[in-house]
Structures are given as C-alpha cells and as structure tokens.
C-alpha positions in Angstrom: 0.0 0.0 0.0 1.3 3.4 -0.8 1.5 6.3 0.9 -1.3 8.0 -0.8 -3.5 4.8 0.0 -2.4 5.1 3.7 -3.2 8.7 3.8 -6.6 7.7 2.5 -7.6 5.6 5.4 -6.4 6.8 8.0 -8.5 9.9 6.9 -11.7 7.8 6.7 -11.0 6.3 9.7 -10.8 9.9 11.2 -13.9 10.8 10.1 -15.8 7.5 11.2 -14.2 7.9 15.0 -15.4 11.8 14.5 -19.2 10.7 13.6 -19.4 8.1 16.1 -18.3 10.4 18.9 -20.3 13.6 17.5 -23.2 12.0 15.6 -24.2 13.2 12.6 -22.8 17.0 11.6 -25.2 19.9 12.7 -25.6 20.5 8.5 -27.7 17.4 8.3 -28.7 16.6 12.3 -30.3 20.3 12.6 -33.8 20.6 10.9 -34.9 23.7 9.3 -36.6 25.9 11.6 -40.3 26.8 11.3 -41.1 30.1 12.8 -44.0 29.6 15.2 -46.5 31.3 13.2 -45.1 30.3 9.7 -46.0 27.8 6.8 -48.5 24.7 7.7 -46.2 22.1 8.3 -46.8 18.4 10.6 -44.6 18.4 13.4 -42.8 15.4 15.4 -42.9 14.8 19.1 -40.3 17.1 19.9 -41.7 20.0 17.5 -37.6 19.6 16.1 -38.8 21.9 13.5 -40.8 24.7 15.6 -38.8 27.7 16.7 -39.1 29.1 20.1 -38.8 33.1 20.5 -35.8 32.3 22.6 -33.0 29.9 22.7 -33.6 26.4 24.3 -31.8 24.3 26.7 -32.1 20.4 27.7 -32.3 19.6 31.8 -31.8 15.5 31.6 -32.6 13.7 34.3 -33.8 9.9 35.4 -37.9 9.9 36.3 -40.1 6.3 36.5 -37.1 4.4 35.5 -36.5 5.9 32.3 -34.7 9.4 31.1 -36.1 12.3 30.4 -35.5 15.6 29.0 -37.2 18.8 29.8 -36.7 21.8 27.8 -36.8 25.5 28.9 -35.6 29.1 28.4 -33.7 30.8 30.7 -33.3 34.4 29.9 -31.6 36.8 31.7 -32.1 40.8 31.0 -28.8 43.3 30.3 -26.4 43.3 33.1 -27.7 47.1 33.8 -31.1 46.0 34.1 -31.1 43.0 36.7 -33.1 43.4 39.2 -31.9 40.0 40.9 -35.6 38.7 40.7 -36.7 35.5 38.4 -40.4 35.0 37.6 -41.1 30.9 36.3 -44.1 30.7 34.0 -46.0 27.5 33.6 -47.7 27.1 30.8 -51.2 25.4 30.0 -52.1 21.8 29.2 -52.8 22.9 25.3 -49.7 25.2 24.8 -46.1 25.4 25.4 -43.6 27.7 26.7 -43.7 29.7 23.3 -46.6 31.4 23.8 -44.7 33.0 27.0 -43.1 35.0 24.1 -45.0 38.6 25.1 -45.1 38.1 28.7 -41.0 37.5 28.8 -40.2 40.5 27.0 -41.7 42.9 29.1 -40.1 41.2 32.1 -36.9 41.5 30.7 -37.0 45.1 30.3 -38.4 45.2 33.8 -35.1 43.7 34.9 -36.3 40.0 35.7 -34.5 36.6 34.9 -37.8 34.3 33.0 -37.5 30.6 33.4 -40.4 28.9 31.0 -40.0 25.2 30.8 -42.2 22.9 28.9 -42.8 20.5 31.4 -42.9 16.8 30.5 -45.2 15.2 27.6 -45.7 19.3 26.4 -44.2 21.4 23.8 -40.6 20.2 23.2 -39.8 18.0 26.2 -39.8 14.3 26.5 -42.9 12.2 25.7 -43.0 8.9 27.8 -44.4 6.0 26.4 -45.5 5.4 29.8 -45.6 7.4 32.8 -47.8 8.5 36.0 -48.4 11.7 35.3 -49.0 14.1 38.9 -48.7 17.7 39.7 -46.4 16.8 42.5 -44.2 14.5 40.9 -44.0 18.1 37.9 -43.8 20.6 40.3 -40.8 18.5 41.7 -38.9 18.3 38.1 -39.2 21.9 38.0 -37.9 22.5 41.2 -35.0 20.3 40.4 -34.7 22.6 37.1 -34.1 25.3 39.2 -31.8 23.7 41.8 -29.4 23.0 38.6 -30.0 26.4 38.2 -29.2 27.9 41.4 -32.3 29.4 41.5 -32.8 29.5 45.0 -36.6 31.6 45.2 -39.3 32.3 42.5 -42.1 34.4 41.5 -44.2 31.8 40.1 -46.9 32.6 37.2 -49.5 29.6 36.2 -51.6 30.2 33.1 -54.9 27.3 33.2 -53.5 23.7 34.1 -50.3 25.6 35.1 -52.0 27.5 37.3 -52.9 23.9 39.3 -49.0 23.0 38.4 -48.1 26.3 39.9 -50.6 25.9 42.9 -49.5 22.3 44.0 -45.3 24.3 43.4 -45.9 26.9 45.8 -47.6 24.3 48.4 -44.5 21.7 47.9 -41.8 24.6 48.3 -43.2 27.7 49.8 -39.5 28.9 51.4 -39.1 29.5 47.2 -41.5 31.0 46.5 -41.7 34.9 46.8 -45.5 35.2 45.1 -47.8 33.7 42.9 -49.9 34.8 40.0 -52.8 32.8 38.6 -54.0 33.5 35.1 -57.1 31.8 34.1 -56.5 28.9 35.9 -58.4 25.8 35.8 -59.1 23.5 38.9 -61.2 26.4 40.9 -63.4 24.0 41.2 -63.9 20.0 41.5 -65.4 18.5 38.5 -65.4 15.0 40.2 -68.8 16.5 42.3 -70.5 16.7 38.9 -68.9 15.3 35.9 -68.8 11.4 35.6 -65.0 10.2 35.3 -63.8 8.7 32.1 -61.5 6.0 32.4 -57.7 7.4 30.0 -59.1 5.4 27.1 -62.0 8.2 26.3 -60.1 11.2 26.9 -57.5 9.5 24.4 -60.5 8.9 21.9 -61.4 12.3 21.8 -57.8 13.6 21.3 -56.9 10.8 18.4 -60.7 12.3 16.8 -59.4 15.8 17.2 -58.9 17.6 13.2 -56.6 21.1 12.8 -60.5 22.3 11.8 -62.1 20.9 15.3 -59.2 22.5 17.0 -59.4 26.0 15.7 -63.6 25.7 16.4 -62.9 25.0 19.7 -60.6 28.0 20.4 -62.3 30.6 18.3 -65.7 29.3 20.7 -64.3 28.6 23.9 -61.2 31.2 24.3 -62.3 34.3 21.9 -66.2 34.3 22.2 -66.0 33.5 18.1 -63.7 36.1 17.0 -60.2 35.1 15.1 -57.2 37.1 14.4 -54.2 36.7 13.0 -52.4 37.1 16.3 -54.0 33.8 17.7 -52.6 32.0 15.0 -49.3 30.7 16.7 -51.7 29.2 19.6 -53.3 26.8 17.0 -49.7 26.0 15.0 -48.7 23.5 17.9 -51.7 21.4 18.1 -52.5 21.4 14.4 -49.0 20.4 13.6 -48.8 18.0 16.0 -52.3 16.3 14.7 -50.6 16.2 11.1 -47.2 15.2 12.1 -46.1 11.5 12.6 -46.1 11.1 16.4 -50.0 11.9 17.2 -50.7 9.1 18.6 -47.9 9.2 21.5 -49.0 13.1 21.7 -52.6 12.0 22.2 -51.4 9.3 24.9 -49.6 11.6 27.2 -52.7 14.5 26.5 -55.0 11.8 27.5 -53.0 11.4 30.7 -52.7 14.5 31.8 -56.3 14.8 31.6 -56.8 12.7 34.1 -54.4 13.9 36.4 -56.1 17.1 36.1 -59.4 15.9 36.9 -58.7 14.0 39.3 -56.0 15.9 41.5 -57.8 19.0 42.4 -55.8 21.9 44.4 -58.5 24.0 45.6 -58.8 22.1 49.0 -55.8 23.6 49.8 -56.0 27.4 49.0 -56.3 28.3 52.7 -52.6 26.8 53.8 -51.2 29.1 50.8 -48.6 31.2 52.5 -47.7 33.9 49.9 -49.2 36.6 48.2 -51.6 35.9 45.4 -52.5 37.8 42.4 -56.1 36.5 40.4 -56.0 37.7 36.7 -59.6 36.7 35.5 -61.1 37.4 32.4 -64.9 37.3 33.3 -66.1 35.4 30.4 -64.5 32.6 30.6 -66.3 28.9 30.8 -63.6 26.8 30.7 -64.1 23.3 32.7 -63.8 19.7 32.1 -66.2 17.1 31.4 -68.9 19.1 29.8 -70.2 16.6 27.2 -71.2 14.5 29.7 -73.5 16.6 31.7 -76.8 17.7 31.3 -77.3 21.5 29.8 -78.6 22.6 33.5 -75.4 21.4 35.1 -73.2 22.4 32.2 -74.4 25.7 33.0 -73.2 25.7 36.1 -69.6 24.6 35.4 -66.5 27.2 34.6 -68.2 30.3 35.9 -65.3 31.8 36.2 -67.0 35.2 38.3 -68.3 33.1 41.0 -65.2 30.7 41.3 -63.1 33.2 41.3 -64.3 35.5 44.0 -64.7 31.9 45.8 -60.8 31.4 45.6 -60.1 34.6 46.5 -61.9 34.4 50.1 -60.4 31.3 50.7 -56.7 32.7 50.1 -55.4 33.9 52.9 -53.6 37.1 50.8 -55.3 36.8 47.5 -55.9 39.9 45.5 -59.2 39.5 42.8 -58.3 41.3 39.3 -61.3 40.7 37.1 -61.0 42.2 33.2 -64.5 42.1 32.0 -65.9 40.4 28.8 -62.3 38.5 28.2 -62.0 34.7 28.1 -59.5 32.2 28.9 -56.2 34.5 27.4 -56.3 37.6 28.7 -52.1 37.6 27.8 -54.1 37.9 24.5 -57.1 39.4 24.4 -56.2 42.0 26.8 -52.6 42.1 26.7 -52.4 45.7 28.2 -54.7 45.6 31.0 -53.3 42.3 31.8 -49.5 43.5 31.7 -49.9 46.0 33.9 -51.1 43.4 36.4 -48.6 41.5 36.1 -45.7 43.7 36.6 -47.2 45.6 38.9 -47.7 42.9 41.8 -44.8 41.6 40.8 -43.0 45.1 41.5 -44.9 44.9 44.9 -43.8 41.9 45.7 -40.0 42.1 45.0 -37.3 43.0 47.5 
C-alpha cells in the first residue's frame, strides 16, 4: 500500500471515530426551523422543527425508571437592568412555553430573569411512552430545574393547568417561592362532584378524533367568544402540527393522561394553607371546565363560571388579590394584553425586594 493509499484511510478512519463520537454533523442533524406562526407544516414529538422566540436548553434527568428531558428558556435581561428577581411561568395543558413569548419581554426590560420550561409530555420536552403523570411529581422536576440552576426563590406565574402545576409548586416549596400569579387557571373548582370520570381510554379517543379544523372551532368558541385574528394563529400552529405530524398518537397518549391527572387531582382544598401573596388575573367570560359533554345543559351551565369561582378562591386565600378584566375569556395575555401586563408587573414590583 502506498502512501497515498495510507493517507486515504487513516483519513476515513478519522472521520468514522469523528461521527461516532459527535453524531451526525449539525448541517444534516439540525432541521430547518419553522417560525412559530409560519407555513402549515406536521410536526414530530419534539416540534424539532418549531422555533421558540428564545434559545432552548435540555435539563436531563432519570424519572419512573426511564430518562427524560425537559426543555426550557432561561433568559436573563442586560447586566444594567437586573433586578436579581426570576419569575417561572408555567404554561397550559394545550400550549407550550412559546406562547410566554410577550409576557418575557416585558419582564426582561423590567429587569427580571424568566424561566419557561415545557414541562414533561408538552411542547418540546420528553414524551414517555408510559408514565404517572402528577402535579407533584411536575412541580418537583421543576424545582429540580431550578436547583441546577441555582435558582434558589421564584415568583411563580401559572396560566390554566399551570395555574394547578403552579398551585401544587408553591404548596410543595413555599420557602421558594416569593409570590404567585394565577392566570385563568383551571381547577377552581372540583369536576369530580358533577362530571362522571372517564377512564384514560376516552379522553385518548377524543384527542386521536381531534382535526386542525375541530381544533381551531374549539378556540375561536371557547377562548375568543368567536372572533379570530391573526395574532391567535401561533396558539393553533402546535396542536395542528402535532395532529398532522407522525407522532399523534404518543401526543394524544400523554394529553390523554394529563387529563386525568387534572381531573382527578384537584388543588383547591388547599388554598387556605397558601402562605404567599396571590394575584387572580380573571377574564370574566371565561367557561372553561372539564367534562362538559357529559352533563346535562342545567349542570353544564353551572360549570366554569369563572366570576363566581373566582371570588370563591379569592376568600379562601389567605392574601389573594381579585383582578377581574371584564368580557375577556381564557387568554387575557391575548385578548387584553395591556390591561393584563400591567397586572402582572405591577404585583410583581410589589412583591419584589
């Protein structure tokens, strides 16, 4: 053999240590990124191929004997700006962290470090094959984010089933806690008092029967009292893709899941041992609530009034403060961003050191 021929190995040999160590290069591994609120396009169970408004990162660690990944952003505002405060949003059971995108911003510039994760089986993070999904066993992943972190204490911000997550956080570690906002949140109330339970099978039914057309009707209806705009269309991307993509079926398994742990782990029982300061962002005409198919119309009317359980919650928080925007449903980060911003920083302001 030559020396040319020598020099030819040992080159490919080079290069076949250097994939096996690496994996495939970043020109081929790294898909092409979709903009959240760009081109219809199916998406996998890691939404590889949606774009978050800020960068990601991976906290792996071991859960139900198998690993897991969950994903977050962690961004920090301008040196000059810090005000050494960090405010963790948790997002609802049908979004990610994305749609945190015009709440961070405005935090930034307030001079607060966001923490957003997706917790596990939502938006970019792991989706188990099989796993017992509880608010406890979330809230303590996410408090194990921040302990990688060094996060020692919070201001904690829970948007519908993240306003449970956030409930059942501030109850598990309240020296960490510094307040807690609830936007929307669902679980003011018991569905198990007057909706029949559904074994996982049903709710899994419903979400393998769910079309990008069933999901949009249901939004437009139940979030924005029939009215559409362009700037919801980023909140319908995820699930739509998701529905098209090739992994719907493990998507629907882990929604179908969490379903149940929402209805049947309520949080509301314990509102009274809350020990921080509480801030209610309600928009009045929301009717959000599980289980409504299977009801009569007399006791459908009577579930998600979101006036009533609201002002309920409030009395039974020791140091709750009501904020109720009128004729705004289950967004008001969208439908009444202003009024709803102002809130937001405001207690927060109150509530920082």
């Amino acid at each position: 053999m030559n020396k040319h021929h020598i020099r030819l190995v040992y080159t490919m040999a080079l290069l076949l240590i250097m994939v096996s160590v690496t994996g495939i290069p970043d020109a081929v591994a790294k898909p092409k990124l979709v903009k959240a609120g760009a081109a219809d396009a199916g998406f996998d169970a890691r939404l590889s191929n949606y774009q978050y408004p800020y960068p990601t990162k991976t906290f792996k660690f071991e859960a139900q004997h198998q690993k897991l990944e969950m994903i977050y952003m962690d961004i920090s505002p301008a040196k000059s700006k810090q005000n050494g405060e960090t405010v963790l949003l948790l997002h609802g059971k049908n979004f990610s962290g994305a749609y945190w995108a015009n709440t961070i911003a405005p935090l930034l510039e307030k001079g607060y470090r966001v923490i957003a994760p997706d917790q596990i089986g939502f938006g970019k993070s792991s989706k188990p094959e099989n796993f017992q999904y509880s608010f406890h066993a979330l809230a303590g992943y996410t408090f194990n984010l921040l302990k990688s972190l060094k996060v020692d204490k919070v201001h904690v911000v829970g948007h519908s089933m993240g306003g449970m997550l956030a409930t059942r956080f501030i109850l598990m570690f309240p020296d960490n806690t510094n307040s807690l906002t609830l936007v929307n949140p669902i679980g003011l109330e018991d569905w198990k008092l007057k909706v029949p339970y559904r074994p996982i099978e049903w709710w899994y039914q419903r979400e393998i029967g769910k079309t990008a057309k069933k999901v949009r009707a249901y939004m437009t209806k139940s979030y924005f009292d029939g009215i559409w705009k362009t700037e919801y269309e980023p909140l319908i991307k995820l699930q739509a893709g998701w529905i098209k993509g090739p992994d719907y079926k493990i998507i629907a398994k882990n929604s179908a899941l969490a379903y149940d742990m929402i209805f049947t782990q309520p949080v509301l029982y314990e509102f009274g041992t809350i020990k921080v300061p509480v801030l209610l962002i309600i928009g009045t005409r929301d009717r959000t609530a599980l289980g409504k198919p299977l009801v009569s119309p007399k006791v459908r009317a009577t579930l998600g009034d979101y006036p009533k359980i609201a002002k309920e919650a409030a009395r039974a928080i020791p140091n709750a403060r009501l904020e109720l925007i009128e004729g705004i449903g289950h967004l008001p980060q969208y439908e009444s961003y202003k009024k709803y911003i102002q809130l937001l920083t405001g207690f927060l302001a109150e509530q920082s050191k």
